[in-house]
N, C-alpha and C positions, 0 to 999 in steps of 0.2 A: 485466692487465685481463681483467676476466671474457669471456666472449664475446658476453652481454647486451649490457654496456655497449660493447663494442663496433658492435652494430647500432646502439645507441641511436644512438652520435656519429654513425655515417651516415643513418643517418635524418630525423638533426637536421634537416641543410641542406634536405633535398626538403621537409622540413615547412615552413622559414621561405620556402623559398620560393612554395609554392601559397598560407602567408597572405599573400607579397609580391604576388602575382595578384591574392586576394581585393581586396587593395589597391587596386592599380593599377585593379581589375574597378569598385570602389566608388567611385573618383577619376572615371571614364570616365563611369558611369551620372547621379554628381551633378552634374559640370559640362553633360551634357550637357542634364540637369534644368533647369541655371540657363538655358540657353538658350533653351531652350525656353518659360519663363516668364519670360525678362529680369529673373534676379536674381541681380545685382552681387558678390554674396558665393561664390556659389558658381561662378562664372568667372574671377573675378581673387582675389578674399579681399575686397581693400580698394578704393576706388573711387582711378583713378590709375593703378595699377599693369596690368600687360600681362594680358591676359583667356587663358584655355585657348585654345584655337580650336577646333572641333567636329572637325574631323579628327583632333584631337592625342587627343579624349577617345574618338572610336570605336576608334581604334590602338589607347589603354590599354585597353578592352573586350576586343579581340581579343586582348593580348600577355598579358590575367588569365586570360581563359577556355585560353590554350597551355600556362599552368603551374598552372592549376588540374589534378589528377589526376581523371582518366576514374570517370568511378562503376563499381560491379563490379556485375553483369544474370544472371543465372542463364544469360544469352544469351552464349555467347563472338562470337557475330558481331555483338551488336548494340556489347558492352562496344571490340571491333575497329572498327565504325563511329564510336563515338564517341572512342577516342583521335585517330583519323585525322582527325576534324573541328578535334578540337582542336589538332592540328599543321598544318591548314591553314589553324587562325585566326591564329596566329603567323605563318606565310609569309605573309598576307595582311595583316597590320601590317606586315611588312619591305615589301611591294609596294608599300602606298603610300607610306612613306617613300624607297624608290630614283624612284617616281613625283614628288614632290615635290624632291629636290634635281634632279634632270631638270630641272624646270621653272626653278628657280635657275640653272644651270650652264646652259642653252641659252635661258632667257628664252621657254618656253615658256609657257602657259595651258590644261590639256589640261580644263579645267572640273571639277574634284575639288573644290577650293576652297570654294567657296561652294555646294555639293550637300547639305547636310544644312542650315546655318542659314545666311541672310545676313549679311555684317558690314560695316560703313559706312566708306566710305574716312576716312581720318584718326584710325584707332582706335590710341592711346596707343601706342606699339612695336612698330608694326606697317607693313613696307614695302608690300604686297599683301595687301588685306582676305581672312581666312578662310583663306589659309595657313600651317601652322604654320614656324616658325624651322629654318635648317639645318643647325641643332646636331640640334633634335626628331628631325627627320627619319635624320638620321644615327645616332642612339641607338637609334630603332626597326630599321632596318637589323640593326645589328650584338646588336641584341638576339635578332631573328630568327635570327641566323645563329649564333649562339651556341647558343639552345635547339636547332636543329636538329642541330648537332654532340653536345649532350648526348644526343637520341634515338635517334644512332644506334649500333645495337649491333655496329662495328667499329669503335669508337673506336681511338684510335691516341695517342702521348704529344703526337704532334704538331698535333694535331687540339687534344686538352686544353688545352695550351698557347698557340694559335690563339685557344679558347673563352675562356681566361682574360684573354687581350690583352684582347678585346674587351669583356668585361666589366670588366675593370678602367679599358677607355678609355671608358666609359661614365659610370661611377661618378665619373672625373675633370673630366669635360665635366660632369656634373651639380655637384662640389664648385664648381667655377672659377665657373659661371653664378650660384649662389648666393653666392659669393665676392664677385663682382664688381657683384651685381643691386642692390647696399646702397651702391653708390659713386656720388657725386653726378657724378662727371667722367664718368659713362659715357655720357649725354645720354638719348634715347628710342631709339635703334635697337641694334639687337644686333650680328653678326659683320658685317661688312664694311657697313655702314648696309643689314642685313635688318632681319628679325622679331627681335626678343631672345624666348629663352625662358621662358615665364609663370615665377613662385615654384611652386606645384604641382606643375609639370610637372618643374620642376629634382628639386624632393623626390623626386618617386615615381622619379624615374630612379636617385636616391641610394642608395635603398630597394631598386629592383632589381638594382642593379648587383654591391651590396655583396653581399647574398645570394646572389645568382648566382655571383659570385665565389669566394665560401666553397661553396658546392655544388660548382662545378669542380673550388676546390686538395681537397676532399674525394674524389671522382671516384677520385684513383690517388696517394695520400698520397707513396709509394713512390720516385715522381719526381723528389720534392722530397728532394734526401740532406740539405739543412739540418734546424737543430733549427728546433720552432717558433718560439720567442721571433729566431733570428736573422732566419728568415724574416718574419717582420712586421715587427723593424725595417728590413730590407733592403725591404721592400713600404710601410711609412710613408715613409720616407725618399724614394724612389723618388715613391712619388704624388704628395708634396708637391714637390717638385721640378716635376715635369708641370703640379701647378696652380701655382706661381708661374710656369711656363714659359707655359703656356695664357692665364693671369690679365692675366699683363707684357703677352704680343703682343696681348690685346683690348684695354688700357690704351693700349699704342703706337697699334693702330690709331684709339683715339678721340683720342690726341694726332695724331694724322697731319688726322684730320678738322678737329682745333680750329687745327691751322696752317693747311690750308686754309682756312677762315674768315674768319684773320689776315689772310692776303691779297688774300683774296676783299674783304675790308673796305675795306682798302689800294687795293684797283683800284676800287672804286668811289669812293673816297673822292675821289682823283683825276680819275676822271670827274666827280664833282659840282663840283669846282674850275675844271677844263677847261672846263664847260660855263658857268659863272660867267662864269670870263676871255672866252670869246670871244662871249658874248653881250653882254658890258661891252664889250668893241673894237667890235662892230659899232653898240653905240651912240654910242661916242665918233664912229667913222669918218662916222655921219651925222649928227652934232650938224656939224663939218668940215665936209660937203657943203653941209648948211644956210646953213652961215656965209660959204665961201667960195666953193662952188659948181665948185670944181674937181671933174676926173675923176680926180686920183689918188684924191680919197679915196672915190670912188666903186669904184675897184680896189683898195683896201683892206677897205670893206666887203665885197664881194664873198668875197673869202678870210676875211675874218673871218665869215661865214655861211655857208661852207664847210666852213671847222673845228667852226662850231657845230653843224653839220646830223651829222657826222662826230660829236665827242662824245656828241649824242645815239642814234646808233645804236648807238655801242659799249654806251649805257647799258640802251639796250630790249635787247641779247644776252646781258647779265648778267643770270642768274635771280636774284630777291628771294628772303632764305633765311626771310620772310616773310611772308601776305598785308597786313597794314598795310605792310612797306615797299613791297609793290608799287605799293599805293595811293600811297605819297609819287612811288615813279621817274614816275608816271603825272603827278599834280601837276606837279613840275619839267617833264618833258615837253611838258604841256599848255601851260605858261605862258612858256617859253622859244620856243617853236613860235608861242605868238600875239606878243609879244615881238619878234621876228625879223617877222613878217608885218608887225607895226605900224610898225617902220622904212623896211620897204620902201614901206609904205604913204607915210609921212614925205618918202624918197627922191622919187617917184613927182609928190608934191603940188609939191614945191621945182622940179622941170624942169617942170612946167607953167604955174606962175605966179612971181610976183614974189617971192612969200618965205610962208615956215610960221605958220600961227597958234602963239599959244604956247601954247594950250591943246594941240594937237598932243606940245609937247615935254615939258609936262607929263604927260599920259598916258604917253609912252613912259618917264617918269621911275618915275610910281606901279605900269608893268610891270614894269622894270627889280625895284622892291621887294617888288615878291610874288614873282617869282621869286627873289630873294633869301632870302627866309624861306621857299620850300620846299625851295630846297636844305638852308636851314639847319636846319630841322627832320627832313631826309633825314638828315643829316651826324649829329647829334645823334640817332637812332636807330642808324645805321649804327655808329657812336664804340661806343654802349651796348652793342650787338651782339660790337662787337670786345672790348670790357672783358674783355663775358662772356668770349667763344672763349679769351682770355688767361687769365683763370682757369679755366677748364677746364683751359686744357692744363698749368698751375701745377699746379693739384691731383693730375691727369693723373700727373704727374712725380712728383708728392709719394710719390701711392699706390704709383708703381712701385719708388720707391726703398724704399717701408717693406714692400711684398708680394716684392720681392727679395731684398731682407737679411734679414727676421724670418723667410720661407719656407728660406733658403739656410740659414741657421743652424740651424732649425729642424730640417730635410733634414741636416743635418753631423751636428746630434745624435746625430739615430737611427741616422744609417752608421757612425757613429763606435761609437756604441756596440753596434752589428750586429755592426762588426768586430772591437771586443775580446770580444768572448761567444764569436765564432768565432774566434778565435785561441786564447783558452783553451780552447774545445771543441778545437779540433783539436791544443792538445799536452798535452792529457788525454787524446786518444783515441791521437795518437802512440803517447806514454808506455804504452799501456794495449797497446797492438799492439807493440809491443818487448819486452814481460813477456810476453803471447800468446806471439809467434813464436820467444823464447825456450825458453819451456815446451813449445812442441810441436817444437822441435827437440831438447830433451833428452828426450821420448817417443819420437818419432821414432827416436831413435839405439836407443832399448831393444824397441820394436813393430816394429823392421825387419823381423829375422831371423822375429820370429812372424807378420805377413802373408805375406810367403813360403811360410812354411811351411804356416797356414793356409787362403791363398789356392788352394790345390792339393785337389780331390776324394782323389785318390792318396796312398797312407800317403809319408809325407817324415820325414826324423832325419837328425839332424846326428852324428857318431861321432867321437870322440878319436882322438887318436893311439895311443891305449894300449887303444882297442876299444871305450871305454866310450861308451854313448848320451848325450848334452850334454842333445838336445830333440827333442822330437817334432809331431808336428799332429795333429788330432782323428780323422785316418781312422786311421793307425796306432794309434790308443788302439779304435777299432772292430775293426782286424782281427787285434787281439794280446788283445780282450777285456780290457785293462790300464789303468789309471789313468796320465796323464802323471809325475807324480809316482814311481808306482811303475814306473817303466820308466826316467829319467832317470835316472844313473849307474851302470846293470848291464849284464853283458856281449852287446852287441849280439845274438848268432850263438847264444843260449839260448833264442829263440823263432821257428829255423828248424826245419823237420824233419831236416836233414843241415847241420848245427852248421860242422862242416870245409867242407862245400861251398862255407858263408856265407863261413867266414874264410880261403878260398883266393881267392875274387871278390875281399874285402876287401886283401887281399896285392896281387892284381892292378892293383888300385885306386892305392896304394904306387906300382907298378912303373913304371905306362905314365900315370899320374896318371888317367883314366877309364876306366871299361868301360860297355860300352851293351849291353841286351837280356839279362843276366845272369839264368838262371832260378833260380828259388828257390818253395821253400813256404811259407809263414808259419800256426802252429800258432794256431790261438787255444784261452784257454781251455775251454772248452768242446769242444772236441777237430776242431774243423771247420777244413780245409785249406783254405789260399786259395793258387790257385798265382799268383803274380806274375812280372814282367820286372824288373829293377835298371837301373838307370842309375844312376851314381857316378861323384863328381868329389874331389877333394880341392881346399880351401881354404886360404888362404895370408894371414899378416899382411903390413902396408905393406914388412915388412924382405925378406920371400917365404919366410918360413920357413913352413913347413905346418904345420897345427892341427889338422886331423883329416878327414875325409871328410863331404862332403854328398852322401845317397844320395835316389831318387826311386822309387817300385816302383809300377808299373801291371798292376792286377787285369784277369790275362786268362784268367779261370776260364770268363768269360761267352763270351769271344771262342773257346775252346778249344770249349765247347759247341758255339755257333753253326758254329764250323770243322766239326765233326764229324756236325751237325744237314744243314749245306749239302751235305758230301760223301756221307752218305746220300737228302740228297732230290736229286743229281743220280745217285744211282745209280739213284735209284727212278725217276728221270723218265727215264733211258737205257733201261733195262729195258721203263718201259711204251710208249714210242717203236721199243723192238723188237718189243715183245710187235703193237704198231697198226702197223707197217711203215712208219713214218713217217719221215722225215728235216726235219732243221734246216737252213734255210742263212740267213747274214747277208752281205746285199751293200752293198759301198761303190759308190753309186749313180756319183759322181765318177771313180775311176778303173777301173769297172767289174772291183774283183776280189770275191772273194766266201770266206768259210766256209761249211763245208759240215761239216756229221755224215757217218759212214762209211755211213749208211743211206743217206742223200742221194743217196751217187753207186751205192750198191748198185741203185734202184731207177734210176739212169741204163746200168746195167748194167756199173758195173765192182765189182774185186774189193778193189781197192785205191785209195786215192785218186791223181786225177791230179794233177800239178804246179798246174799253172793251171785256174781254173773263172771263170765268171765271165757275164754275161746274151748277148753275144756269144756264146759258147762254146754255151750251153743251149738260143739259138735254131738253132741249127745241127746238133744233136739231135733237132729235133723234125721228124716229115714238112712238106715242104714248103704243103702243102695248110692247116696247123693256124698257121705263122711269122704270119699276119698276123692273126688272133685274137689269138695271145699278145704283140703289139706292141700292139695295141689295148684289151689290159690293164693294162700299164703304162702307157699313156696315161690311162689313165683312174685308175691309180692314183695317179699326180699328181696330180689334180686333186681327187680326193675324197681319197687317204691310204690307200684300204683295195686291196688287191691280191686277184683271185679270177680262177681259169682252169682249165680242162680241155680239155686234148688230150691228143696223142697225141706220144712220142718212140718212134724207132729204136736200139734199143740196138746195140753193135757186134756181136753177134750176127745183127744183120737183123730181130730180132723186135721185134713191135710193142707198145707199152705204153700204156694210159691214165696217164694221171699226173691227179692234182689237187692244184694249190700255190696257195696264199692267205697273203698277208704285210699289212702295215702299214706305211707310212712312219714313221719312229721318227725321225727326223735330219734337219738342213735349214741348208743354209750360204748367206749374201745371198738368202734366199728360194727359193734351192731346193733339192727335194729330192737328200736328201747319201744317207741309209741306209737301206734297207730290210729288214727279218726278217719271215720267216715259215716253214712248212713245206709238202713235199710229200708223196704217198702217191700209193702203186699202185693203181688203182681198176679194173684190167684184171677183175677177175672181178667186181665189181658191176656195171660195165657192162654185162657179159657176162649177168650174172644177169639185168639189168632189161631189157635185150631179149629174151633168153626168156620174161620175167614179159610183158613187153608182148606178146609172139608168144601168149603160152597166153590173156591178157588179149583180145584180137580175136579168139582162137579161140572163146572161151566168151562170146563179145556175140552169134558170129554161131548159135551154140545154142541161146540164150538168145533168140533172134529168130525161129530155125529151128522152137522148143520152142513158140512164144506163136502163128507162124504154123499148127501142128500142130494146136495144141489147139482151135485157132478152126475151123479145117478140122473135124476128128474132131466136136466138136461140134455143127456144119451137117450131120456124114455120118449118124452117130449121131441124130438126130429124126426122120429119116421114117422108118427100121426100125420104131423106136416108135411111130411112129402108128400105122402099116399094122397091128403089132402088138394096142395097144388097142382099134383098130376092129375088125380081124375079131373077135378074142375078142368085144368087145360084139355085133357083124353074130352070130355062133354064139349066142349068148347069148340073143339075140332068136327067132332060126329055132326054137333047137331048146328054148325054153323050156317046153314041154309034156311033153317026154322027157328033161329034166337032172332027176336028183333032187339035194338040197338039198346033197349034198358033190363033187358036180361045180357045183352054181355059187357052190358057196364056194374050189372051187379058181380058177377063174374070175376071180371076184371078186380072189381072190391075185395072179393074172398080170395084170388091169390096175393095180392097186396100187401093185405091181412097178414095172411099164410107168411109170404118169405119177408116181412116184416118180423113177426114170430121167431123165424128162425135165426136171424140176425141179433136179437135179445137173447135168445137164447146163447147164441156165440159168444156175445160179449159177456153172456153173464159165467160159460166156462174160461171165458179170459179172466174174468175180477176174480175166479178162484183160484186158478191157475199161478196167481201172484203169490201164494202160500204153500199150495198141494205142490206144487212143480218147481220150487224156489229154489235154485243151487244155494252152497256155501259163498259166501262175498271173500272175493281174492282181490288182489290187486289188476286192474283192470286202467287200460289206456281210455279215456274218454273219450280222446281224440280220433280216436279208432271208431270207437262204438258210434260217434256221431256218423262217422263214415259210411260206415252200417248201413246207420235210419236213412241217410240221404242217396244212398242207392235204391233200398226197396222202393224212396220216393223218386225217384227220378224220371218217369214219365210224367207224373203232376206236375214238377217242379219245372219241366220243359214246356206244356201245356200251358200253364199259368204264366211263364215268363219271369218263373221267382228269381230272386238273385240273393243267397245267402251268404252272411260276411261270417268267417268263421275265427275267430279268436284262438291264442294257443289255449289249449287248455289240458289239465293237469291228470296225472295217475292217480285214483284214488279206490277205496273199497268198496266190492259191489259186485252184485251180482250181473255181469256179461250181458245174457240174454234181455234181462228185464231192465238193464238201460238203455240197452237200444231201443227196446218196446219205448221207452219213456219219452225219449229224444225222437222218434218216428210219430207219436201222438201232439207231442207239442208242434213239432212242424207242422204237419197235416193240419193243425186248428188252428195255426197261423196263416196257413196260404187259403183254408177253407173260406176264413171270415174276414177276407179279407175284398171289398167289393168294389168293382168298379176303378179298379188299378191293379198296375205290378207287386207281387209282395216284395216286400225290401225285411229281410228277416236277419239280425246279428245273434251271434251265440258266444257269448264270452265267460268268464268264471275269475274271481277273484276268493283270496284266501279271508274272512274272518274268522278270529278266537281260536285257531284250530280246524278249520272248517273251511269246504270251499262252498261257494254261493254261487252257482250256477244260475244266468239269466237269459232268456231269448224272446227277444223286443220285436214287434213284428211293426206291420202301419197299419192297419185293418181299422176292424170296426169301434173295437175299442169295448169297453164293460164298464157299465154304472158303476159308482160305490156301492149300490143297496144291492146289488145282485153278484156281487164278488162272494159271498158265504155260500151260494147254489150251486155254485160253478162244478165244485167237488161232490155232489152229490151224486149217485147212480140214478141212471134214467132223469135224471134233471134238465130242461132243457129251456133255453130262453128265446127262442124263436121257432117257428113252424117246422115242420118236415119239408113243406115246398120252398121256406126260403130256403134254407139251410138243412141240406140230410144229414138224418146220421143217428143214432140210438141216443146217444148221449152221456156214454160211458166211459168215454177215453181220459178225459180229467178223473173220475173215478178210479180208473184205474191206476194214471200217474202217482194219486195221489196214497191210496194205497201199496202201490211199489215206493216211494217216497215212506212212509211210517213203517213197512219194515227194513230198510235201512237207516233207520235214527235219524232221520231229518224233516225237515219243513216244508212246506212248499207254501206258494200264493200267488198274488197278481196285484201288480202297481199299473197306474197309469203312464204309458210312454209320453215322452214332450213331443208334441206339437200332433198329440193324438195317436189312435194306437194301441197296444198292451206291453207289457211286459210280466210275460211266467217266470217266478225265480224259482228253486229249489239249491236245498245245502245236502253234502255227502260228507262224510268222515274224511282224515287225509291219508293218507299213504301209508300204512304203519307195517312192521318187519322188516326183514332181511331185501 
């Protein structure tokens, strides 16, 4: 079967069953139509017959719309919302059918009933108006619970089989209802005198059941080991069975109702007699009194209108199965009761006077016979009543004897013939598995020796007694370069490289019947060596005669590599472990012994190793002062797994060592730590180093403070020389300006120059200290501000010059206030300064990299060599004249300076189309 037609067949059943929905969807909507507009045809079919009930028809809406398939929405959540509605319309059909046998089984009313349409007591096969019957009920049920099992995607066989029950007992309850709905013995009520289930209703359950069904057995074919055909006769067989079983016990139980009947006939019939007799004695008994006026018979009357009064109660407790016979028990009642009165009345007249008018006994005569002729017309309804109940229960019988036999035989047939289908299936398949097991036992005998052989990566052959190869496997045709063929029957030991060596193994083999680990070469064509190990055995016929040798050889050319790869990389790691003065030790955390490398205990200070080592041992080594750090290491290297320490051991020399060991918990037995590796080293002279580095380090901070406190000093000492200076020279200048000719007051001129040259070096140079002596904390700072700043204290330059700067947003970041404005006032000023023979055109923008921002300001000036961009940053470094360009030459010094103590960069690219551009990077914005 193709694999098309394969979907098809599954596909089939989900098809037939969403049209079985559409169905049941279109049954539900039209009866629920007829109710709606009170028409006959589409609630019952035929007028007579048992009507849908509205609850039966909304279930069918809800159990169409569960097996109708979800429409597909571009939407998966909406296509998700509405499958999920639709498996709630289903559970919500099963809801009100367990709500409705509820109400059956506990004699409940929870008002369901009659919520959609009313329906009028006395409706045609109907126990309780507007409920449906507890077959319905119970189909919905188990119809729910079926689809539910189909949706869910862990189905199970058992589950399947579950679903199938139920469907199948569905399908039964619907055959039986229809079976039975056409039997005149069945009277008006349904299972135990309920609702009977409408024709409609029976169908569509027919409908679902059967489809369902086949959707199921389709579900996991697999299951089922039968063929099909035995499987549906073992499933006809079976059903019919269930509906003559179902069919009989609804037939019995309306035979059980129609003997009640009988009875019930019988006891009243009796009461009508009873009631006759002693309303007749109690007349006789006063016709007696009348006559003779005795009080016996006035004590006979008495019990006879006792009895009477007594018959008639019994009669009023018999329900009329009736309303005209009620109207007859009511008649007789009525007229036996005035009857009885009129006697007494009779009685009453006779002790008061002399004797009865006879018009009196007539009257009591013309009671006597109307109550006669209503018993008689009671009896004669009652009689008719019984006839019927008697044929009922005649027919009753009939049908069970012809729905037992014609079902029973019926039901034989198909098992019957289930069972010879499956009997010749199963000694056709016998038959078919004996010729199998056969055939694969005489393969068997022949594929033995080659899976073996096969089965094995490693070359394998089998070798005669007389040397020759029998057979081989596919590796040995790889490491001989040989065809099986051409290697079967030649002498084994011709594609060794040492021929004798093979056939001395092979001798060996002979002698002691195996050898294990036997080394050899194996040539292959192509001239490439494989060296292998042998293992060989010799094999033996059932008598124990030997046949020749089975050999096995494991290619250990790669293992011989790795041996030699291993023992050079532990040479190399020995080596470099000497060359780092390191040692190895591995400790059994448990019984605290340890390895140790020869370094190990070299740097513990001995020469040789000692007997026992061990964490005991090594703390005992160490000064007393360092013992509970290094316990505090291993404590914690439980806990986390990683081991790190430095101290200090005494070696038995007395001298003292740093040591630094770090290991890893590698081992762990019932949870804890079992083993630990790692290594040690001698760190005595980096210690040693780094507290000299740290001693030279505090030396050269308090220089470096000594050096800043210098310079600020010399600086303060250095300005009043200078003044005193410029001033007299100007004070002389002035005095003696009638007698200086013109090259004394251009020398003049020179020495103040000099002078307030001087003092301007000097300025800058308490500026360049000022960046550290006077340096606030770096807070978060607006850069956008501080540029503001610069470009105010610039703002008459920037008018002068005609500059026009573009300013960029730019960002909050760390820093100290004062000294980036200084930074951003220094970069402008060297922008508009060098900038010649134009307007400056100055941009200031900042972008983020890595964390950082990169602050740049592009000017159009004169622009910077590459070879002179390292000078730029230097104090007093200057690349053109004082007359081109004035100025100390310190302002890039100092930016650059305020730049390294806020952790950033600074430099200088070339702008496009000529130009500079100054970048600098700041930190970003960090806290609250």
């Amino acid at each position: 079967m193709t694999t098309e037609g394969s979907r098809g067949l599954v596909a089939a059943p989900h098809l037939a069953v969403s049209l079985a929905g559409a169905l049941a969807l279109l049954t539900g909507a039209m009866v629920l139509l007829g109710w709606a507009l009170d028409i006959t045809v589409l609630k019952s079919i035929l007028p007579g017959w048992v009507s849908v009930k509205p609850n039966t028809a909304l279930c069918f809406i809800l159990t169409g719309l569960s097996l109708l398939p979800p429409p597909v929405t571009p939407y998966p959540g909406l296509t998700s919302l509405l499958s999920n509605l639709a498996r709630f319309c289903g559970l919500l059909a099963g809801l009100i059918g367990v709500l409705t046998l509820m109400e059956y089984g506990f004699s409940w009313d929870l008002g369901i009933d009659q919520r959609l349409f009313p329906e009028p007591a006395g409706t045609v096969g109907t126990s309780v108006p507007g409920r449906m019957a507890p077959d319905t009920a119970l189909c919905f049920v188990m119809l729910a619970a079926s689809r539910a099992i189909l949706r869910d995607l862990r189905k199970t066989r058992t589950t399947l089989l579950t679903a199938l029950i139920l469907c199948a007992l569905v399908l039964i309850i619907a055959l039986s209802d229809i079976l039975t709905y056409f039997t005149p013995a069945l009277g008006t009520l349904g299972w135990w005198g309920t609702t009977t289930m409408a024709v409609p209703t029976a169908a569509v359950f027919g409908v679902l059941g059967a489809l369902m069904l086949w959707e199921t057995w389709r579900q996991d074919i697999s299951m089922w080991s039968l063929s099909a055909a035995v499987t549906s006769g073992f499933a006809i067989g079976i059903c019919l069975l269930l509906v003559v079983g179902l069919s009989a016990s609804r037939i019995q139980v309306r035979l059980q109702l129609a003997n009640e009947q009988v009875a019930y006939s019988d006891t009243v019939l009796r009461q009508l007699v009873r009631i006759e007799a002693e309303v007749a004695a109690a007349q006789n008994h006063t016709r007696g009194y009348v006559i003779t006026g005795s009080d016996s018979m006035l004590q006979s009357h008495a019990v006879a209108q006792a009895n009477a009064n007594s018959a008639l109660a019994a009669l009023r407790q018999s329900k009329p199965d009736s309303t005209p016979q009620q109207a007859r028990f009511a008649q007789v009642e009525a007229r036996a009761v005035a009857a009885l009165q009129w006697f007494h009345q009779v009685i009453a007249s006779r002790r008061s006077g002399p004797g009865v008018h006879p018009d009196q006994v007539r009257h009591g005569e013309d009671l006597m016979q109307a109550l006669r002729a209503a018993i008689d017309e009671a009896e004669r309804a009652q009689n008719a009543r019984l006839r019927q109940s008697q044929l009922q229960a005649q027919d009753a019988a009939r049908f069970t004897y012809a729905t037992i036999s014609g079902g029973m035989v019926l039901s034989l047939v198909f098992l019957a013939a289930a069972l010879l289908w499956l009997n010749h299936a199963e000694a056709e398949r016998i038959r078919t598995q004996a010729q199998l097991e056969a055939t694969q036992r005489a393969r068997a005998a022949g594929l033995y020796a080659r899976s073996l052989l096969e089965a094995s990566l490693d070359p394998l052959l089998t070798i005669s007694a007389e040397g020759k190869i029998t057979d081989v496997n596919r590796a040995t045709e790889q490491a001989t370069g040989l065809a099986r063929a051409d290697l079967i029957g030649t002498d084994f030991a011709s594609y060794f490289t040492d021929p004798d060596q093979a056939r001395e193994g092979y001798q060996r083999v002979f002698a002691s019947s195996f050898v294990t680990d036997y080394p050899l070469s194996i040539r292959h064509t192509s001239g490439r060596i494989t060296d292998v190990l042998y293992n060989a055995s010799v094999y033996r016929d059932e008598a124990g005669k030997v046949l020749g040798v089975f050999a096995a050889a494991r290619d250990v050319t790669e293992r011989k590599k790795a041996e030699e790869s291993l023992s050079l990389t532990e040479q190399r790691l020995n080596l470099g472990l000497q060359f780092a003065e390191m040692g190895v030790w591995d400790l059994d955390l448990i019984h605290d012994t340890a390895w140790r490398s020869l370094q190990h205990d070299r740097i513990f200070g001995y020469e040789s190793a000692p007997a026992q080592w061990g964490r005991e041992i090594a703390t005992r080594h160490l000064v007393p002062e360092d013992r509970e750090g290094f316990a505090q290491a291993f404590e914690q290297a439980f806990r986390s797994g990683e081991f790190f320490v430095e101290c200090r051991v005494m070696r038995p020399d007395q001298s003292i060592h740093w040591i630094q060991a770090q290991g890893k918990v590698i081992g762990y037995e019932a949870g804890r730590p079992a083993r630990m590796l790692g290594t040690v080293s001698d760190i005595t002279r980096q210690r040693q180093a780094s507290e000299a580095l740290q001693t030279l380090s505090q030396a050269l901070e308090r220089s470096n403070t000594e050096l800043e406190q210098f310079a600020y000093v010399a600086s303060h000492d250095l300005q009043e020389p200078l003044r005193m200076v410029v001033g007299y020279v100007q004070l002389l200048e002035r005095r003696l300006a009638d007698k200086l000719d013109a090259d004394t007051r251009e020398f003049m001129a020179f020495a103040v120059d000099g002078a307030t040259r001087m003092q301007v070096m000097i300025d800058d140079i308490l500026a360049y200290s000022r960046v550290t002596t006077q340096a606030q904390p770096l807070a978060r700072v607006d850069s956008a501000a501080a540029l503001q700043q610069a470009l105010d204290r610039l703002a008459s330059r920037i008018k002068e010059s005609a500059a026009e700067v573009d300013v960029q947003p730019l960002p909050t970041v760390m820093a100290d206030r004062l000294q980036l404005v200084q930074l951003f006032q220094n970069l402008l000023s060297n922008s508009i300064k060098f900038c010649k023979d134009r307007a400056p055109r100055i941009r200031v923008e900042a972008l983020r990299q890595a964390g950082r921002w990169r602050f740049s300001v592009t000017d159009n000036g004169i622009g910077i060599a590459p070879e002179y961009r390292a000078q730029l940053f230097v104090i007093f470094k200057r690349l053109h004249t004082q007359r081109e360009y004035p100025g100390s030459g310190i302002g890039l010094a100092i930016c650059k300076r305020i730049i390294e103590r806020h952790g950033g960069e600074i430099g200088i690219d070339s702008a496009a189309g000529g130009g500079a551009v100054f970048w600098f990077t700041l930190p970003e914005e960090h806290g609250p």
